[in-house]
PLY file of the C-alpha trace (Angstrom):
ply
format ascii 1.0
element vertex 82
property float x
property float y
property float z
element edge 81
property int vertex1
property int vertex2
end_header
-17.19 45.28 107.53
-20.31 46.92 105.75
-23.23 44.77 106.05
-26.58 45.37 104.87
-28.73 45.23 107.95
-31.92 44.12 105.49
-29.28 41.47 104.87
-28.65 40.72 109.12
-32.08 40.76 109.15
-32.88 38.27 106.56
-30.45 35.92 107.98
-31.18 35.92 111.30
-34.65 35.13 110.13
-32.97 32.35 107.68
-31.29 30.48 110.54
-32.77 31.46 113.38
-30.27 33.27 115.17
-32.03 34.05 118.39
-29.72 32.97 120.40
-27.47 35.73 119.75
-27.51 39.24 121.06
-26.94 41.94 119.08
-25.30 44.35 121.11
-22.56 46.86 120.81
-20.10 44.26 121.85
-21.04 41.40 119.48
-21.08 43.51 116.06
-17.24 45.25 117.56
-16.06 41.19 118.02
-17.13 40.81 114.80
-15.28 43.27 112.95
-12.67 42.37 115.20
-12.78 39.19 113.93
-13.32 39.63 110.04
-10.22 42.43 109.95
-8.24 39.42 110.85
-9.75 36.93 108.64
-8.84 39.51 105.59
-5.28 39.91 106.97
-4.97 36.22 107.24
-4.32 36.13 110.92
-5.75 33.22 113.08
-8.30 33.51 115.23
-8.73 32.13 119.01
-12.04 33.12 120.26
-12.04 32.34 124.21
-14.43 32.74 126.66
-16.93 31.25 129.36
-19.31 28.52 128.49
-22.40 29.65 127.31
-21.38 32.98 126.42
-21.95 32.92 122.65
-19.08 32.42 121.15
-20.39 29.74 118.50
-23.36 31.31 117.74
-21.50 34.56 116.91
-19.38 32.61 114.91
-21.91 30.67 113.17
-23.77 34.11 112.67
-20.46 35.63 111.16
-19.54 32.98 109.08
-23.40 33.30 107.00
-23.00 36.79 106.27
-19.49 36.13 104.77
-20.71 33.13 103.00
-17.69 31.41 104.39
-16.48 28.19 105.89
-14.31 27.42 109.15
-13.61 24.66 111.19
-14.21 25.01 115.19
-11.65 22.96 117.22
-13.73 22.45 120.71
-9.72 22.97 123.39
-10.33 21.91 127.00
-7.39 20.63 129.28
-7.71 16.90 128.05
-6.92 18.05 124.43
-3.47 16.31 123.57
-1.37 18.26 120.58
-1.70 15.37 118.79
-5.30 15.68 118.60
-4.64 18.91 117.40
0 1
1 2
2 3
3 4
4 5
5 6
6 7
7 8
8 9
9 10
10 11
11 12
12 13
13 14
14 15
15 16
16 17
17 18
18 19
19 20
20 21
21 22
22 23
23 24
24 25
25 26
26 27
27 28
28 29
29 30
30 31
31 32
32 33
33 34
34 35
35 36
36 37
37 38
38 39
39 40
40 41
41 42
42 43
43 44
44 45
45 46
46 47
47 48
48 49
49 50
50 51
51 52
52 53
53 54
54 55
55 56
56 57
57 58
58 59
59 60
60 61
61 62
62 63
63 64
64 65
65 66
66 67
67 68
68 69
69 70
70 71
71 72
72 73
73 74
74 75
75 76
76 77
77 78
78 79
79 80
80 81
């Protein structure tokens, strides 16, 4: 993934991204995640509440100009839901 950080920058400034942390960690989950959008494998993100899954997401999602649907899966989530 070969993003113009003038580009990050602008759109982080565009929609207020300061939740999210641009670390080492975030930008390898990213390209983590966006090699297997292109392969056209699914992706599960997991994790701990609060961690910043959604706004990585949501961050991710601008700078591919793309669209996804988030499915919120707790234990009360019935497959017919799904």
């Amino acid at each position: 993934m070969c993003v113009d950080p003038e580009r990050a920058i602008e759109l982080k400034q565009k929609f207020n991204f300061s939740k999210l942390q641009f670390t080492k960690d975030n930008f390898v989950k990213m390209a983590l995640i966006y090699y297997r959008l292109k392969s056209r494998q699914p992706v599960i993100i997991m994790g701990e509440t609060g961690v910043g899954k959604t706004s990585l997401v949501n961050y991710l999602a601008d700078v591919m100009e793309a669209l996804y649907l988030k499915l919120f899966l707790h234990a009360g989530v019935e497959e017919r839901e799904i």
